[in-house]
VOBA-1610 file (N, C-alpha, C; in pm, whole numbers, padded with zeros to 5 digits, always signed):
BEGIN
Unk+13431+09509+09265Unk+13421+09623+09354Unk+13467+09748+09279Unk+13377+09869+09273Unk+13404+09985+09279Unk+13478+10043+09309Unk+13614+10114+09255Unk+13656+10211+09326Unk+13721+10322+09232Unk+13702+10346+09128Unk+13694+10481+09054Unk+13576+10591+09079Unk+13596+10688+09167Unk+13503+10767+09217Unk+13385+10814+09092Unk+13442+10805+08966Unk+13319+10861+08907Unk+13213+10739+08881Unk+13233+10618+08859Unk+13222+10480+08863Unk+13122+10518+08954Unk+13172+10469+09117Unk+13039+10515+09213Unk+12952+10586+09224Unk+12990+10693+09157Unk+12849+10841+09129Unk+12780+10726+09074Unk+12798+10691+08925Unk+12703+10587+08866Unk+12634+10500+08900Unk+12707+10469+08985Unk+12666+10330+09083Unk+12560+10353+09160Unk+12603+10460+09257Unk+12484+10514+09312Unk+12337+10597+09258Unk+12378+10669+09133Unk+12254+10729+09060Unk+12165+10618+09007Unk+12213+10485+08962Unk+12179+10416+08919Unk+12075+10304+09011Unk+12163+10268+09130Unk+12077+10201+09237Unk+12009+10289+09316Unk+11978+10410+09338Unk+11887+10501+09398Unk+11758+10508+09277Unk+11790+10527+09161Unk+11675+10507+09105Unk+11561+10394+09054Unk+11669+10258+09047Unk+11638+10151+09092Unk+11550+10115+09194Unk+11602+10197+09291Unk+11471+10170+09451Unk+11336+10236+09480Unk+11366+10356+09357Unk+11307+10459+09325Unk+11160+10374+09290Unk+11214+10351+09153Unk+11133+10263+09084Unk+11033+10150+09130Unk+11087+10084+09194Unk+11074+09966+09311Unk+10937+10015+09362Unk+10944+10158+09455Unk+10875+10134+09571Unk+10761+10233+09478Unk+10775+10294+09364Unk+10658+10318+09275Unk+10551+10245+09193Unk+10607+10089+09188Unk+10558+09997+09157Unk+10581+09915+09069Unk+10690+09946+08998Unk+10787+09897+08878Unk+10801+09738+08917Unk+10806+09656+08815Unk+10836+09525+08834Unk+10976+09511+08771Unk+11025+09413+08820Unk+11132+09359+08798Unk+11200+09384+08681Unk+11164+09321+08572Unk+11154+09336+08408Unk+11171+09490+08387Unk+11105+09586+08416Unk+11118+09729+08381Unk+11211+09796+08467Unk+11216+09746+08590Unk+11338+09807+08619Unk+11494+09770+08599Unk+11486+09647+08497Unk+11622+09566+08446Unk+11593+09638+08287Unk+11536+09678+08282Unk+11544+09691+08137Unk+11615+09884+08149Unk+11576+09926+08269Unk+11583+10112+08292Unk+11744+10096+08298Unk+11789+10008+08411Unk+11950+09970+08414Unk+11991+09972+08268Unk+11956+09842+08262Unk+12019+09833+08084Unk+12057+09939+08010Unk+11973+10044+08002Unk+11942+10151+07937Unk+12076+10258+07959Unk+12035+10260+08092Unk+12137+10369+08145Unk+12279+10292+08132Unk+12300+10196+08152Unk+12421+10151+08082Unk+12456+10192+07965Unk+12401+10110+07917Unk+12398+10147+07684Unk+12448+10294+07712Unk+12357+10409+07802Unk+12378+10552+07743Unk+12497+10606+07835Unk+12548+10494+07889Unk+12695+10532+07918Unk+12805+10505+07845Unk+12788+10384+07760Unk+12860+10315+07665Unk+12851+10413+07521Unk+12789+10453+07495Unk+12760+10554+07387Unk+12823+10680+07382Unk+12777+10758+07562Unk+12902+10880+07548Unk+12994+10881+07634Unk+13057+10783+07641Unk+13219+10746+07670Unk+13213+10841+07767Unk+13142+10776+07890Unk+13167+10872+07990Unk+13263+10831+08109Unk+13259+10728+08062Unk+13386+10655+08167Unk+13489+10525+08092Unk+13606+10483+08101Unk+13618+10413+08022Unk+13561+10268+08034Unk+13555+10230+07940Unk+13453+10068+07884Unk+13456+09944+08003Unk+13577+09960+08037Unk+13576+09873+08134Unk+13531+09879+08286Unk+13500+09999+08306Unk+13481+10067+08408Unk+13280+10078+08435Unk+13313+10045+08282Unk+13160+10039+08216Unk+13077+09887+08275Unk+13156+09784+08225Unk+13126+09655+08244Unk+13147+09583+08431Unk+13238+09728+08480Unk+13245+09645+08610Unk+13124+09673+08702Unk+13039+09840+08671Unk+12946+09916+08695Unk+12853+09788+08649Unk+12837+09736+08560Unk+12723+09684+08521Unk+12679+09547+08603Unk+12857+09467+08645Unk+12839+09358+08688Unk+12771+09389+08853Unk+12841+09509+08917Unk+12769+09530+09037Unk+12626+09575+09061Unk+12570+09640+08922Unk+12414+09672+08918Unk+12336+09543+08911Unk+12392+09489+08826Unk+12359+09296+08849Unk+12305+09265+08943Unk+12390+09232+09061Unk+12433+09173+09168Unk+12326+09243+09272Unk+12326+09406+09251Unk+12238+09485+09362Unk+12117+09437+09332Unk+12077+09467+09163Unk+11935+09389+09115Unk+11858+09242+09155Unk+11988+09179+09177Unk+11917+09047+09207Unk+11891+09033+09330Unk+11978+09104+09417Unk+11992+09089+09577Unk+11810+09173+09626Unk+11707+09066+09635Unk+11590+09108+09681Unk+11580+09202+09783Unk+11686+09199+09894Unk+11640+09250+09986Unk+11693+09430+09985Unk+11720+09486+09865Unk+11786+09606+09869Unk+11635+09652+09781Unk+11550+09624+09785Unk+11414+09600+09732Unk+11289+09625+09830Unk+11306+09587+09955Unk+11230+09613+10061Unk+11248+09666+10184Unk+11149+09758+10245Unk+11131+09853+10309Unk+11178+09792+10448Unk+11226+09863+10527Unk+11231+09813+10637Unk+11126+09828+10720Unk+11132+09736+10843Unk+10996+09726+10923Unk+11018+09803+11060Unk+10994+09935+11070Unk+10941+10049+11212Unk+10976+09945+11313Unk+11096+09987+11386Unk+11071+09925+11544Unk+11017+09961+11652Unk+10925+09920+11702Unk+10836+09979+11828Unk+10895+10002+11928Unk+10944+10101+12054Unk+10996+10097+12135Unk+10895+10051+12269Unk+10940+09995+12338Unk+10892+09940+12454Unk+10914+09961+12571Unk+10871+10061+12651Unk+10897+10094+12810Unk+10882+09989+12917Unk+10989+09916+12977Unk+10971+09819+13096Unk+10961+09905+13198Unk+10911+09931+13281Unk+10945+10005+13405Unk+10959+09867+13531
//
């Protein structure tokens, strides 16, 4: 779990573009590989410290695999009984 506020900026820039990706048509593979990436180019300019690095990564993991942060939700119809 997250809780170094700059950590979560990451967290969140990272899984918003993730979904981004997703609903543009990106497969799986390319959007694990965009993570990856943006990791590495956090690890490079020491923008947070390293470990802070690896805990960010384990929760991008976890969001990545979790399918359903992946699909759209389904419109609920409202229904008048009178």
């Amino acid at each position: 779990m997250l809780q170094d506020p700059e950590s979560i900026r990451y967290y969140q820039k990272i899984t918003d573009a993730m979904v981004d990706l997703s609903r543009r048509g990106y497969h799986f593979e390319e959007i694990r590989l965009y993570m990856e990436g943006y990791i590495s180019s956090l690890h490079h300019s020491n923008a947070i410290q390293p470990y802070l690095i690896h805990r960010l990564e384990d929760d991008c993991y976890k969001f990545l695999r979790d399918s359903s942060n992946f699909h759209e939700p389904m419109p609920q119809v409202e229904t008048d009984f009178y």
